[in-house]
SESEVEX-571341 format. One line per 8 residues: number of its first residue (from 1); their letters; for each residue y, x, z of C-alpha. Coordinates in Angstrom, 1 decimal. Layout:
NUM = a = Y:X:Z ~ ... $
END
This chain:
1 = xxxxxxxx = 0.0:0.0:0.0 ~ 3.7:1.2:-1.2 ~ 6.0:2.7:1.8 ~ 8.3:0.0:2.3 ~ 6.2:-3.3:1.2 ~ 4.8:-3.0:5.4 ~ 5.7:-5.5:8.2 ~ 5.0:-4.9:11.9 $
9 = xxxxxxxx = 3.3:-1.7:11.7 ~ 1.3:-2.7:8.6 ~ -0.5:-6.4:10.0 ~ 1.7:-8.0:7.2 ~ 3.2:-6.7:3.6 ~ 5.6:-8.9:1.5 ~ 3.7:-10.2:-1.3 ~ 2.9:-8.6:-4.7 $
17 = xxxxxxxx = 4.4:-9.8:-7.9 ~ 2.4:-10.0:-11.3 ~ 5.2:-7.8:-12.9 ~ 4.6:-4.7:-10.0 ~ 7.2:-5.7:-7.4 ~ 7.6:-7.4:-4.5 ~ 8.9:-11.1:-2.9 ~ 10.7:-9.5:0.2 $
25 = xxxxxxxx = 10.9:-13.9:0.8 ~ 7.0:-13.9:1.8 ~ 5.3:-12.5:3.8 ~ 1.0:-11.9:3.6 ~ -1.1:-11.4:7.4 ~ -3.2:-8.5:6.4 ~ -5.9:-10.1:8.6 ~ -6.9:-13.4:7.1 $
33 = xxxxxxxx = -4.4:-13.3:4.2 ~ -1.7:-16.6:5.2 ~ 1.3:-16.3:3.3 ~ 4.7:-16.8:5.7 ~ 8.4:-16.7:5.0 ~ 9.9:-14.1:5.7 ~ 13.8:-14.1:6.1 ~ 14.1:-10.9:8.4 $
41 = xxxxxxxx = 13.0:-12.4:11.7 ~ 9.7:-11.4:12.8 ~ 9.0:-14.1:15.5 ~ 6.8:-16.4:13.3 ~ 5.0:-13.3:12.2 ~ 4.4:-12.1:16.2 ~ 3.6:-15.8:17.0 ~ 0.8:-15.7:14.5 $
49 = xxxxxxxx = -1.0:-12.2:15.8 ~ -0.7:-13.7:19.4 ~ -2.0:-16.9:18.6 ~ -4.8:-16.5:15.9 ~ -5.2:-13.1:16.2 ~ -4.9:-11.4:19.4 ~ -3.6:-8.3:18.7 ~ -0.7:-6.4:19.6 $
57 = xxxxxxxx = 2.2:-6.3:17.0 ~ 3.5:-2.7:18.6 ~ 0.3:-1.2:17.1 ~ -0.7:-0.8:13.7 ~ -4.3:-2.6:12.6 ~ -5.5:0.8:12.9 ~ -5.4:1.7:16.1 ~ -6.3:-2.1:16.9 $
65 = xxxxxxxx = -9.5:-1.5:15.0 ~ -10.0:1.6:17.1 ~ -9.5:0.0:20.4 ~ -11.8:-3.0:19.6 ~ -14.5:-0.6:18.4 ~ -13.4:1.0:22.4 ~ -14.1:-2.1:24.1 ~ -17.8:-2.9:21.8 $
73 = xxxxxxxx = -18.6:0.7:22.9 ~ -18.1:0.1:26.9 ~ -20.0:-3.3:26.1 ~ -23.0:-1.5:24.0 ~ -22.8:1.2:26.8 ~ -23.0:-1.7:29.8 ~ -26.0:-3.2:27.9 ~ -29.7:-3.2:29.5 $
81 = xxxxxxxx = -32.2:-5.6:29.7 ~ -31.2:-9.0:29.0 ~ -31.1:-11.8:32.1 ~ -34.2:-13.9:33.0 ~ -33.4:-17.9:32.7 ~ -33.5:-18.3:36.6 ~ -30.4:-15.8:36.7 ~ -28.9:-17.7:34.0 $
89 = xxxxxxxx = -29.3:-20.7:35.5 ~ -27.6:-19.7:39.0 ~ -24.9:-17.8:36.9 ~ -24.1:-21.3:35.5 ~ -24.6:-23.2:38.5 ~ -22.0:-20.5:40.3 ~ -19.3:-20.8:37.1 ~ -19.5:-24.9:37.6 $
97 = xxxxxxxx = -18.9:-24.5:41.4 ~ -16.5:-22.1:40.7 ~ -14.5:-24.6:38.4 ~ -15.0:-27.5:40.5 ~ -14.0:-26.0:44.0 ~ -11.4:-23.7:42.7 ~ -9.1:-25.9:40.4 ~ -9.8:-23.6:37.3 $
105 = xxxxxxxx = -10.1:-25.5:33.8 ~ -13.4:-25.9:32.0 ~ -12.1:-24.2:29.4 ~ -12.4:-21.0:31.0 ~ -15.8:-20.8:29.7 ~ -14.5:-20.5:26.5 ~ -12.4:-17.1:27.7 ~ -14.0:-13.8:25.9 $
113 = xxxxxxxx = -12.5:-12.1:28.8 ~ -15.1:-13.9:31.1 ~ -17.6:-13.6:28.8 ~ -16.9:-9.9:28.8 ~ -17.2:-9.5:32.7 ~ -20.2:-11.2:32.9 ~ -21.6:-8.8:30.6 ~ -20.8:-6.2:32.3 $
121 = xxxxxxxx = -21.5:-7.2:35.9 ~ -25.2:-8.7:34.5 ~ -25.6:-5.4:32.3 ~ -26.1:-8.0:29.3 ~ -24.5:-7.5:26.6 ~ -25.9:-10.9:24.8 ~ -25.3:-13.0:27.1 ~ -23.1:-16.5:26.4 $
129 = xxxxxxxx = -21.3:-18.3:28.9 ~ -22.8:-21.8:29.2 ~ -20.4:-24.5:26.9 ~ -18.2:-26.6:28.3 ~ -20.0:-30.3:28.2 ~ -22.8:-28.3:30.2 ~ -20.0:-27.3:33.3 ~ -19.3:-30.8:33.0 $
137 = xxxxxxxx = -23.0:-32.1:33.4 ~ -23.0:-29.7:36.3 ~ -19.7:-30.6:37.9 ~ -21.2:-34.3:37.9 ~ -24.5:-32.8:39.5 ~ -22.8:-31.2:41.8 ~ -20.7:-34.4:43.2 ~ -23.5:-36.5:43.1 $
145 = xxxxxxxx = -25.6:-34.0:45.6 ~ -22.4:-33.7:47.8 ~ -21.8:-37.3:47.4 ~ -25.9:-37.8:48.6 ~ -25.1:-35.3:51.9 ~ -21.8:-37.0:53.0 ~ -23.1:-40.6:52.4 ~ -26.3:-40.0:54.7 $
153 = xxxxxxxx = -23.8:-38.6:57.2 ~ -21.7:-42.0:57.1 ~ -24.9:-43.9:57.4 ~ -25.2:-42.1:60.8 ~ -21.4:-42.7:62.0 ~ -21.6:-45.2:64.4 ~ -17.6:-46.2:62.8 ~ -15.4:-44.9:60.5 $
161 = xxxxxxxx = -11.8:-44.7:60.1 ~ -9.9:-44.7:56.5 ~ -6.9:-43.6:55.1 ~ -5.6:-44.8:51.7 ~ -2.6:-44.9:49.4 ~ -1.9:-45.2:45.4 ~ -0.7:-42.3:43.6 ~ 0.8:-42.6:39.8 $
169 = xxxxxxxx = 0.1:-38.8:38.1 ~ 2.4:-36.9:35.5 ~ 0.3:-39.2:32.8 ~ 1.7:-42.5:34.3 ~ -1.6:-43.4:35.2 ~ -2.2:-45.0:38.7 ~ -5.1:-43.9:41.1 ~ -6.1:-45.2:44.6 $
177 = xxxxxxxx = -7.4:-42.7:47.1 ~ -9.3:-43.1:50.2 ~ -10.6:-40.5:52.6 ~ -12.9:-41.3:55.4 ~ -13.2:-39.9:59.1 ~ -15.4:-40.1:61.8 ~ -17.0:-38.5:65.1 ~ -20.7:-37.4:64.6 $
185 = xxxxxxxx = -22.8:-37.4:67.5 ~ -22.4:-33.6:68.2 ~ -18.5:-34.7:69.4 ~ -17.3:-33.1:66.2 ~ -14.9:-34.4:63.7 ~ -15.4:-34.8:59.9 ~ -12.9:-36.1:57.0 ~ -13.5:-36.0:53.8 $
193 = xxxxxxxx = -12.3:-38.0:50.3 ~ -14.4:-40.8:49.0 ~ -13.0:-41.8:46.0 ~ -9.4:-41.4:43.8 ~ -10.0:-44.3:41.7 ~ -7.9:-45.1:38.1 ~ -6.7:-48.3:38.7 ~ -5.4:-50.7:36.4 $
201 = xxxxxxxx = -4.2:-53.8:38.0 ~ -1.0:-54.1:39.9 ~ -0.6:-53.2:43.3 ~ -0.2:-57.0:45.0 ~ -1.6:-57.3:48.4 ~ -4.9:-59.1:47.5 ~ -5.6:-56.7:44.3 ~ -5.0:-53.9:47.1 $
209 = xxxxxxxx = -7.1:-55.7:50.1 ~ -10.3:-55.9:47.3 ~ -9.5:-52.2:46.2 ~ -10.3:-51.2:49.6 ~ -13.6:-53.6:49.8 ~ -14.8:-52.2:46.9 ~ -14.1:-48.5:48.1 ~ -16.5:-49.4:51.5 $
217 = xxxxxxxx = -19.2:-51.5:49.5 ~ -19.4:-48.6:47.1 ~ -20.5:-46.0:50.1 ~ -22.3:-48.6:52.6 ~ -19.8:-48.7:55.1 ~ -18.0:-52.2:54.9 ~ -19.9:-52.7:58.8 ~ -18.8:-49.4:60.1 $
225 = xxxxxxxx = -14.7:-49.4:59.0 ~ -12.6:-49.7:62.3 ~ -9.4:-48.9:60.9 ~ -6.9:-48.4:57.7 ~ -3.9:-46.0:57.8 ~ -1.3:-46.6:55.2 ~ 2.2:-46.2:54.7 ~ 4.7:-48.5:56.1 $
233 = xxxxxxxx = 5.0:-50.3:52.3 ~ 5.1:-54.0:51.8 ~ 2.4:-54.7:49.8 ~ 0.3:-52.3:52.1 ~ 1.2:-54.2:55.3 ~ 0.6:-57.5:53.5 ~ -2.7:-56.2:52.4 ~ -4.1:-55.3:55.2 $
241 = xxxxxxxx = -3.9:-59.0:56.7 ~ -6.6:-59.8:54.0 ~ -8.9:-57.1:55.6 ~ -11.3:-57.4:58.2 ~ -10.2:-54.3:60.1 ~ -7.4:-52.5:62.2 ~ -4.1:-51.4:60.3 ~ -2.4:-48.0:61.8 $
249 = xxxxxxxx = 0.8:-47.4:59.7 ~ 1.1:-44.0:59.4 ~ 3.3:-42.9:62.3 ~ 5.0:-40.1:60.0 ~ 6.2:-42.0:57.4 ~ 7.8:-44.3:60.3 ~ 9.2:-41.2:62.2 ~ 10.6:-39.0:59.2 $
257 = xxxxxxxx = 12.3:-42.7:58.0 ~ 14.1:-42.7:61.6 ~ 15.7:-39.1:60.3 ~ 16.9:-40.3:57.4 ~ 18.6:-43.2:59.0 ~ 19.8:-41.3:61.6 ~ 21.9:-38.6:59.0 ~ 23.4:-41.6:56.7 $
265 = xxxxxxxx = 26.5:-41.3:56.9 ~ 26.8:-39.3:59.6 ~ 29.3:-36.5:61.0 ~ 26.8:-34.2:59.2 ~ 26.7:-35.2:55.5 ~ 29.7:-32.9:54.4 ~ 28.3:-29.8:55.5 ~ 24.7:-30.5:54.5 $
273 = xxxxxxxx = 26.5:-31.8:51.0 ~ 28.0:-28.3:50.8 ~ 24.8:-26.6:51.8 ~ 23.2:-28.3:48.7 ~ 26.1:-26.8:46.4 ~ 25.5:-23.7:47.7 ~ 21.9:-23.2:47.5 ~ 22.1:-25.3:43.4 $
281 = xxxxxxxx = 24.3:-22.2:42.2 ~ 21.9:-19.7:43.4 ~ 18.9:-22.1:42.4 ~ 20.7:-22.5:39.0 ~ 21.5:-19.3:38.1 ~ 18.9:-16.1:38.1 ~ 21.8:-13.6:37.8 ~ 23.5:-15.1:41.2 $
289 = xxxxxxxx = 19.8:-15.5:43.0 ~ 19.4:-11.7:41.6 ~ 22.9:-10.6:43.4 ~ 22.0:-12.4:46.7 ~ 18.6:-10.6:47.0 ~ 20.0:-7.5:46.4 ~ 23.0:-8.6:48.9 ~ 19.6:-8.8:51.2 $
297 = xxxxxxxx = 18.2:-5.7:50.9 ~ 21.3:-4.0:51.8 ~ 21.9:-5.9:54.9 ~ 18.1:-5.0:55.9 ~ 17.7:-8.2:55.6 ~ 14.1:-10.0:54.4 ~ 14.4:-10.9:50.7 ~ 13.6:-14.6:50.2 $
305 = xxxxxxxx = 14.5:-17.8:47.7 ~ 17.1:-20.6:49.3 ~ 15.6:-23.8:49.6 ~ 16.6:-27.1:48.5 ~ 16.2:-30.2:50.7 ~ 14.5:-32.8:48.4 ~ 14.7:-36.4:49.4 ~ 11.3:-37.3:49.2 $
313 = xxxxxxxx = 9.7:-33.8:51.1 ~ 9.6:-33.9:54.8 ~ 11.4:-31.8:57.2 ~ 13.3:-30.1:53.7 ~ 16.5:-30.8:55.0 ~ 15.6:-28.6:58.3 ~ 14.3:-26.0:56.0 ~ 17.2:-25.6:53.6 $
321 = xxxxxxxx = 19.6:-25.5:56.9 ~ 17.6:-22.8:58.0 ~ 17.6:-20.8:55.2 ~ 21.2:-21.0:54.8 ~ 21.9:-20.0:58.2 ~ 19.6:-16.6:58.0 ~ 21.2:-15.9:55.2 ~ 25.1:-16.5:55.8 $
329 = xxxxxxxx = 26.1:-13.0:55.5 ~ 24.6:-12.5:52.2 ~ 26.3:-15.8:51.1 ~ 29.7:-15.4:51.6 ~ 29.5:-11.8:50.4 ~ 28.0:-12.7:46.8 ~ 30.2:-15.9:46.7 ~ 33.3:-14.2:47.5 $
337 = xxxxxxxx = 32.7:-11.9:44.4 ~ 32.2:-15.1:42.3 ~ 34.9:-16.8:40.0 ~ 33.7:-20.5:41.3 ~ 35.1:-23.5:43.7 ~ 32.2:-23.3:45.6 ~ 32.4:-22.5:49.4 ~ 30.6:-21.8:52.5 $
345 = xxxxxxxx = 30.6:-24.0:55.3 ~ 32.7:-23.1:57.5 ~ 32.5:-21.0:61.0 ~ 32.4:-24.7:62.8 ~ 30.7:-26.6:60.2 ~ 28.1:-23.7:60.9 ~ 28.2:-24.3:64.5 ~ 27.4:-28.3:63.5 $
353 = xxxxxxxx = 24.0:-27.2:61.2 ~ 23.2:-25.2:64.2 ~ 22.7:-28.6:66.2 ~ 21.1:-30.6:63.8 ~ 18.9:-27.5:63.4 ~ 18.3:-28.4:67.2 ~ 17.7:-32.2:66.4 ~ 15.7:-32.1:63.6 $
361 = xxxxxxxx = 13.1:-29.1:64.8 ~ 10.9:-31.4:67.5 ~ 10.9:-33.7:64.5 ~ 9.3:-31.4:62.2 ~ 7.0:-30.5:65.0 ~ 5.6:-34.2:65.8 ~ 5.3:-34.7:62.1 ~ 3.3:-31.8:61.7 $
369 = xxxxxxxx = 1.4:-31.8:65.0 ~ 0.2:-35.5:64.0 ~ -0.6:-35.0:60.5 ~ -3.5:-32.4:60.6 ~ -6.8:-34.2:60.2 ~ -9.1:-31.4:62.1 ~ -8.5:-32.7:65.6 ~ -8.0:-35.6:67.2 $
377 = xxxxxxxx = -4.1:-37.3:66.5 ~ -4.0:-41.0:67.3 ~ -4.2:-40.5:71.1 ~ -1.1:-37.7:70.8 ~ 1.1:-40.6:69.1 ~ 2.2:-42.2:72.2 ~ 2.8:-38.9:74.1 ~ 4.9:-37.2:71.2 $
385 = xxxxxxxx = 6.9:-40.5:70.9 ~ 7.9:-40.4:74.8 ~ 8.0:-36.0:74.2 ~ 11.0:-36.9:71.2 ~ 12.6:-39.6:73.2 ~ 13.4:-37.4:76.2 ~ 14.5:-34.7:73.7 ~ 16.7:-37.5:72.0 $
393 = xxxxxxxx = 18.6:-38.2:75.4 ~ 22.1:-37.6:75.6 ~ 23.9:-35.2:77.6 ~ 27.5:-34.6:78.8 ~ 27.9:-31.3:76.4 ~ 27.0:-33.3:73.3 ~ 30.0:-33.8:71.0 ~ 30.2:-37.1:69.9 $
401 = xxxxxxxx = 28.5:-37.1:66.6 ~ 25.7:-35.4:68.1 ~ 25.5:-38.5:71.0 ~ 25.4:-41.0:67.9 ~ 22.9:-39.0:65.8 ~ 20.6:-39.2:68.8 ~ 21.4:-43.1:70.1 ~ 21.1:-43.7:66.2 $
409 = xxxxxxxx = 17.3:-42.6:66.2 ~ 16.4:-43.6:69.3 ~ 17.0:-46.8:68.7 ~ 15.7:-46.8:65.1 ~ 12.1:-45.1:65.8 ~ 12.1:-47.7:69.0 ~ 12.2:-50.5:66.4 ~ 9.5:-49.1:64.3 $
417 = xxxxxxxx = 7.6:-48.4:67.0 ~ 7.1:-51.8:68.0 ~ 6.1:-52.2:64.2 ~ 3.0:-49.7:65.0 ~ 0.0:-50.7:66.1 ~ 0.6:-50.1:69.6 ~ -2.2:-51.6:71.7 ~ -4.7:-49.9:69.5 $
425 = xxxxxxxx = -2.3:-46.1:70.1 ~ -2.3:-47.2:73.8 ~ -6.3:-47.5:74.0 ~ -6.4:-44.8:71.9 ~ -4.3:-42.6:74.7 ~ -6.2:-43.7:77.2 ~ -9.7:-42.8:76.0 ~ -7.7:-39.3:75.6 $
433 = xxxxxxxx = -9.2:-37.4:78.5 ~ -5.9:-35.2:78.2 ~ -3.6:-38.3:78.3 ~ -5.1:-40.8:80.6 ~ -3.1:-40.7:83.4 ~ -0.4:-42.7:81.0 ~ 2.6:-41.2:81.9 ~ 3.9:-41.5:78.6 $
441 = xxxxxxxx = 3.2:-45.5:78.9 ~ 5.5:-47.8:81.5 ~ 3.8:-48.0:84.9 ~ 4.2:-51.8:84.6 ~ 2.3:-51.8:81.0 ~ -0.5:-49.1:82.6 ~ -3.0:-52.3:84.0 ~ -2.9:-54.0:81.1 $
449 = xxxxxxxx = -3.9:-50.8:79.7 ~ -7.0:-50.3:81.1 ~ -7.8:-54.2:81.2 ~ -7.8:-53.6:77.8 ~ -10.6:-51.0:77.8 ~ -12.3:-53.3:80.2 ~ -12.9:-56.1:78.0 ~ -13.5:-54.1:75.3 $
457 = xxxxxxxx = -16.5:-52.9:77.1 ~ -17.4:-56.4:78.4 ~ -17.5:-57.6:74.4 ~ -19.4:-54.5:73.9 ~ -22.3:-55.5:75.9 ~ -22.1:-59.3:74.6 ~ -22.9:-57.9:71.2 ~ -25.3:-56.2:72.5 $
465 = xxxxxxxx = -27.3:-58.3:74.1 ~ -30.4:-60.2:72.3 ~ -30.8:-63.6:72.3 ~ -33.6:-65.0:74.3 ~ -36.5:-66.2:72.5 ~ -36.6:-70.0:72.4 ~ -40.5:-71.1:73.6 ~ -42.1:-74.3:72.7 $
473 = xxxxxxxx = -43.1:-75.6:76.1 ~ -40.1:-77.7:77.7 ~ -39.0:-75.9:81.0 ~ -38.6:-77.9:84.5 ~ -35.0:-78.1:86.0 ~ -36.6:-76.1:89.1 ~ -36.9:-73.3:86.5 ~ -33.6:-73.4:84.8 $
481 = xxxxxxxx = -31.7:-73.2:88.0 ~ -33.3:-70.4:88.8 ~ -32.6:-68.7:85.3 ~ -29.3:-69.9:85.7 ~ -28.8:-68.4:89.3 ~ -30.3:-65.2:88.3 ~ -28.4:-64.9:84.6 ~ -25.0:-65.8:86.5 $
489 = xxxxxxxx = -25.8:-62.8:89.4 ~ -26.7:-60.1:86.3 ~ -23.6:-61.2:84.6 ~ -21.8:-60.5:87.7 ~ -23.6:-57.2:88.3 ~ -22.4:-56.0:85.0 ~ -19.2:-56.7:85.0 ~ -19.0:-54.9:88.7 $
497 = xxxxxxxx = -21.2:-51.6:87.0 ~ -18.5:-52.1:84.0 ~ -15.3:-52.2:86.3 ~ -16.9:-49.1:88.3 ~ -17.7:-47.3:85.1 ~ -13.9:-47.6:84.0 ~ -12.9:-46.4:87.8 ~ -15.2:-43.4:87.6 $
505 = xxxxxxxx = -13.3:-42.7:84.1 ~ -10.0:-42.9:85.4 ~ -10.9:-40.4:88.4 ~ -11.9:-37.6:86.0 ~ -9.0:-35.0:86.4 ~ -7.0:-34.6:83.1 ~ -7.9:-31.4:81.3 ~ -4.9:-29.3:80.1 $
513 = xxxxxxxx = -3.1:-30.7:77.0 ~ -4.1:-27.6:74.5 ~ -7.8:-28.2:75.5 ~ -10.1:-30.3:72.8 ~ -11.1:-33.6:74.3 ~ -13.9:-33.6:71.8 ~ -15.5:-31.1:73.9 ~ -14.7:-33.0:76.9 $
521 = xxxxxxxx = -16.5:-35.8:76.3 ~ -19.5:-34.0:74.7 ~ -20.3:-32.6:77.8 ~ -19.7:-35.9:79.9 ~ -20.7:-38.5:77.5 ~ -23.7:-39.0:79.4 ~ -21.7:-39.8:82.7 ~ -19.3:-42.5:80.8 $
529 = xxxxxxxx = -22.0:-43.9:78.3 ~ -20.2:-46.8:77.6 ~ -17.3:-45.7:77.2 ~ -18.0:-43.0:75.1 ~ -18.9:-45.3:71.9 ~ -15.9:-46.7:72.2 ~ -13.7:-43.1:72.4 ~ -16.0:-42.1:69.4 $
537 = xxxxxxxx = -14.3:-45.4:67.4 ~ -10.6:-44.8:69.0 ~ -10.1:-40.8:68.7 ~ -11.5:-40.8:65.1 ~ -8.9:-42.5:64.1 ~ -5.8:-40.8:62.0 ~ -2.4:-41.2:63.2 ~ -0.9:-40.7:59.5 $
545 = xxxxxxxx = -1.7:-41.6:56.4 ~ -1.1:-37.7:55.4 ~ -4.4:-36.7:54.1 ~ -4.4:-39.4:51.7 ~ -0.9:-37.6:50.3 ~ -2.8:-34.2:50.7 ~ -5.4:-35.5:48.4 ~ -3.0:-37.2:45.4 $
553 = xxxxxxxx = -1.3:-33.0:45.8 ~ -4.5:-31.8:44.7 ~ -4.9:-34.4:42.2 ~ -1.8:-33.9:40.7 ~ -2.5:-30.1:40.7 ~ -6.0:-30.5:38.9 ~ -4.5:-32.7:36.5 ~ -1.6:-31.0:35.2 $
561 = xxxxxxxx = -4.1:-27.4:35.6 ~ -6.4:-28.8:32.7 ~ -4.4:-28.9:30.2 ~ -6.4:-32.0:28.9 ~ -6.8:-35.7:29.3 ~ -9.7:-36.1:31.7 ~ -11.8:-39.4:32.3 ~ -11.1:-41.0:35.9 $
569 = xxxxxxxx = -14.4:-39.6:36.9 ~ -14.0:-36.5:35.9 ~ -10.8:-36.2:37.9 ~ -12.8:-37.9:40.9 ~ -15.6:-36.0:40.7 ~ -13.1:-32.3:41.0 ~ -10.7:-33.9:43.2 ~ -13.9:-35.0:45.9 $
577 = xxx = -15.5:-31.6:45.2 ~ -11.9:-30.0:45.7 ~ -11.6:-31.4:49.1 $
END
């Protein structure tokens, strides 16, 4: 080829004319000979070797050639004897768990790259990654065994609680997910997801109410369900009047709605409205997030991204306050060398984000505390409430918008309190070995309390009991007097053996609040047998509805990770194996 007719270090040449020259207009791939304009940009051309080619355009095709022939060798060098079918088979098994459990998409098996380190690692140098419909087969394979495992283990649950909420993804496609919790009889919590379901119906409260039916019918458990967390939406609450079982709104939602109440338009919305200008321009602008990092590094301070409060993501407003505040220095030095009408907050407006730093961290803290799903959180409702309400009490240094952020929220998360489901949170904190002294409950509301748990026990035994067998000879009035007299004295005995049970209960000192009342009553759910089918029910319950919205963040990530439109069961099948 003529000096002068190359492109790109020779992978294209312009094309030849029939009369010896060239059209410097087109250009010719010398790989697989597609003919391109050319108009003295190269970006098409590059797009094309990247693309359909691989190869690197800042190397000529000979020294491509030479490091391809560099990689077969190391390959052919790697090469042995070729894999049995049993290795084969746990190689694919592996790559499907690997997919499933790891968020990575099926495609991947398509990747030469990880065809290439299987070779290597296996000392095979023919070996084929398995295709992608059979990772699919064995993504199904797998669910269906895990789905086997955790189905016999809810068959075993004496009761289960739920959790539940709909989710629309990037796709505009609606799902419903559920996950499921309950106390084995080892005294150990387990939750795990059951379903996210493609729905197609709209979310009215009956269409909801059956939603949730169906979930329980589908694993066996419609007998065993004791409770339902949701959020605090309408169509939630009015669904779960057509269910046969207890509605916990999620405490959470209820709690981080009390903040947001609390800051409308309050003393603080200037200074958290200049806070958000602030962190935008750095957000916005790489060269000004560039200056403030370096701004850190001189100042030996630790070099980090601002954050941005987002409306709809808890505790970000505490978290973009904080941020700003470790890094006021570097702030006003970068802004001060910037042409812009943007401005710090100033030294007493600083002073102000300092308190609501102050108000808003024991909120963040109960949120937190009483969404994790690997201990026990219903029974810590109450207690946290009464913990933030103390916190929430006025004092004669507040300023005065300090005083009405707190009445503010007091008297908000009061009124959504009473919304909760408060007599089951109050047996709940009772059966809490940790919280049973009630402290956190008005003395006058303690009784009824624990007469609660009493008759809870006395229906307990009723459903318990067997009927007595009808027999077919008629029985003299001498001898139902005396069946009378006796079943009216062992109805009496009970209730005196239930009432002493419940005393005995209630004498038991309370263990130290960071100690796991799971482990307290596995060692004396012997002593408090009745009672301890009843904690089993109350403690397994969730306080929040926030594994539900930790599920719908793995969906979403899945999803949008695959590149691809996936079936509904596919996306159940990873989400379920994901979790």
């Amino acid at each position: 080829m003529e000096k002068g007719t190359e492109i790109l270090n020779g992978h294209f040449y312009f094309k030849p004319l029939t009369h010896g020259g060239v059209d410097r207009t087109k250009a010719i791939c010398n790989h697989c000979k597609a003919e391109f304009s050319y108009h003295r940009s190269t970006s098409s051309l590059k797009y094309h070797l990247n693309a359909m080619h691989t190869v690197d355009a800042s190397k000529s095709p000979t020294q491509t050639n030479t490091e391809g022939r560099l990689r077969q060798t190391t390959l052919d060098a790697a090469c042995g004897r070729t894999i049995d079918k049993q290795k084969k088979d746990k190689l694919t098994n592996a790559i499907a768990k690997w997919v499933a459990t790891n968020c990575r998409p099926i495609s991947i098996v398509e990747d030469v790259g990880l065809k290439n380190v299987i070779r290597i690692a296996t000392n095979d140098c023919t070996y084929e990654p398995p295709p992608r419909r059979t990772i699919a087969r064995k993504i199904h394979e797998l669910y269906e065994n895990e789905r086997t495992i955790k189905a016999t283990a809810l068959q075993r649950a004496p009761t289960v609680a739920l959790t539940g909420d709909y989710w629309t993804s990037l796709g505009n496609h609606n799902y419903l997910g559920v996950t499921v919790h309950y106390i084995d009889e080892q005294w150990e919590l387990h939750s795990h997801a059951l379903t996210v379901m493609k729905t197609q119906e709209r979310h009215f409260a009956e269409t909801c109410a059956e939603h949730f039916i169906h979930v329980a019918q589908q694993w066996d458990i419609s007998n065993k369900v004791s409770t339902l967390s949701t959020d605090s939406a309408r169509n939630m609450i009015a669904a779960a009047r057509h269910l046969p079982f207890e509605h916990v709104p999620c405490v959470a939602h209820s709690l981080q709605r009390s903040v947001t109440v609390s800051l409308h338009n309050s003393a603080f919305d200037n200074v958290l409205a200049k806070c958000r200008k602030v962190v935008g321009h750095f957000k916005h602008s790489p060269a000004s997030a560039a200056e403030l990092e370096q701004k850190q590094i001189e100042l030996g301070q630790k070099k980090e991204s601002l954050i941005q409060d987002i409306t709809t993501r808890w505790n970000s407003t505490l978290d973009m306050i904080k941020s700003v505040r470790r890094n006021e220095q570097p702030l006003r030095d970068v802004l001060t060398t910037h042409n812009t009408k943007i401005a710090m907050p100033t030294t007493a407006e600083m002073d102000k984000l300092q308190r609501l730093e102050m108000l808003l961290e024991p909120c963040r803290y109960v949120t937190e505390l009483l969404g994790g799903e690997k201990y026990v959180s219903c029974s810590v409702v109450l207690p946290a409430f009464c913990h933030l309400s103390r916190v929430m009490e006025s004092s004669d240094d507040d300023p005065a918008y300090v005083v009405k952020f707190k009445s503010t929220f007091r008297a908000d998360l009061e009124t959504r309190k009473e919304n909760a489901n408060i007599a089951y949170l109050k047996i709940a904190t009772a059966l809490d070995p940790r919280f049973k002294d009630l402290k956190c409950i008005p003395r006058a509301e303690r009784g009824e309390v624990w007469a609660s748990v009493t008759n809870l026990l006395k229906e307990q035994r009723v459903v318990a009991e067997e009927p007595v067998e009808a027999t077919t000879s008629k029985p003299s009035k001498r001898k139902f007097a005396l069946l009378a007299a006796s079943s009216e004295s062992d109805s009496e005995h009970e209730e005196d053996s239930i009432e002493n049970g419940v005393r005995r209960y209630r004498a038991e000192p309370t263990i130290s609040t960071e100690a796991c009342p799971l482990q307290w009553w596995s060692k004396h759910a012997g002593s408090h047998s009745r009672l301890a089918s009843i904690a089993q029910k109350y403690l397994a319950t969730p306080a929040t509805s926030v594994p539900c919205e930790r599920l719908f963040s793995l969906a979403g990530h899945i999803v949008q990770k695959k590149r691809v439109s996936l079936s509904s069961e596919n996306v159940n099948d990873l989400v379920c194996l994901s979790n």
